[in-house]
N, C-alpha and C positions, 0 to 999 in steps of 0.2 A: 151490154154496152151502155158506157155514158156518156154524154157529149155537157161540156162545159162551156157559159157565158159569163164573162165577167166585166164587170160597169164603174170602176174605179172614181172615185173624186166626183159624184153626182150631187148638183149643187140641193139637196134636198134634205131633209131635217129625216133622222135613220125613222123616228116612230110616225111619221107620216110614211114613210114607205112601205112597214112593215103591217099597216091596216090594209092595204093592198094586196102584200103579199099572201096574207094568209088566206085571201078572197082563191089566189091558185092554186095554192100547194095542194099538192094529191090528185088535181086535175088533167085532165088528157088535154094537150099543146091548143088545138083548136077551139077548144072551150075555154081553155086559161085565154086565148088569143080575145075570142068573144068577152069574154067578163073584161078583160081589159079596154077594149074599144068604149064600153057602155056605161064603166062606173065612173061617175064626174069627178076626179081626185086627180090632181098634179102628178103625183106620180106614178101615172098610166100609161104616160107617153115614155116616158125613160124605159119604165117597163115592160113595155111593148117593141120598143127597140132590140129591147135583150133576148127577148123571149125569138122574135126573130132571127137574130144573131145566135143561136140555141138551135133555133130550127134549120138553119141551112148547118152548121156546123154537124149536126146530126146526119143530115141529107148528104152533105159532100164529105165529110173526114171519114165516115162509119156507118157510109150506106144502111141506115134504120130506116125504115118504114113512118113516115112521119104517124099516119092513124091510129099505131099502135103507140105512141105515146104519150107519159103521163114527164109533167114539173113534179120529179121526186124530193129536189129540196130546192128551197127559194130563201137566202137568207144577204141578211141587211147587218151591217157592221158600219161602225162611226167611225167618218173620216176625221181628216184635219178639222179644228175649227176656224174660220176665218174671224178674227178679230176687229171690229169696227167700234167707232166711236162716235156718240151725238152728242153737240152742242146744246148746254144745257145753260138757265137762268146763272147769272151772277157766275158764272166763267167753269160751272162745273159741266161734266163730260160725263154721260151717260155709257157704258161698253151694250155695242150689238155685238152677239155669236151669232154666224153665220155658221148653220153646221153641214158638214157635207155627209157623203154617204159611199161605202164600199159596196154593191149590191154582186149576189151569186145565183146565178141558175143552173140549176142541174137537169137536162131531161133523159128519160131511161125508156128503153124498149121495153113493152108491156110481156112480151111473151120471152 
């Protein structure tokens, strides 16, 4: 069984999320849960949301055994880019991208 989290339009840049993510993948829920409380990076809180949102989904859709499981896949795709613009010397305009993030958690029962 698999239970699925998905975090759509997450205001965070995909390769800042994906140094994260690679800290869970393969890991059992409780310990991905731990590493994420503890590693100082922005994108731990989004991620910890989800990973929650992973866990009750597991819990209530497909009665799994939370202990027995592991973040099978953990993956980050690039959202929209938000387009911004800074006022620059002698009337030119520098562009900010704001870039967003699709984020996917997968958790699976070990046995």
């Amino acid at each position: 069984m698999r239970a699925t989290a998905k975090a759509p339009y997450i205001r965070i840049a995909p390769r800042k999320v994906k140094i994260v993510l690679d800290l869970i993948r393969n890991k059992p829920v409780d310990e991905a849960m731990a590493i994420l409380k503890f590693t100082p990076k922005a994108a731990c809180e989004p991620l910890q949301k989800l990973l929650k949102s992973a866990m009750a989904n597991a819990e209530n859709n497909y009665d799994m055994d939370l202990s027995t499981c592991r973040v099978v896949e953990a993956r980050v795709d690039q959202g929209p880019t938000l387009k911004r613009i800074r006022p620059r010397d002698k009337g030119r305009a520098y562009r900010i991208n704001k870039k967003t993030s699709h984020i996917t958690l997968v958790i699976e029962d070990a046995e």
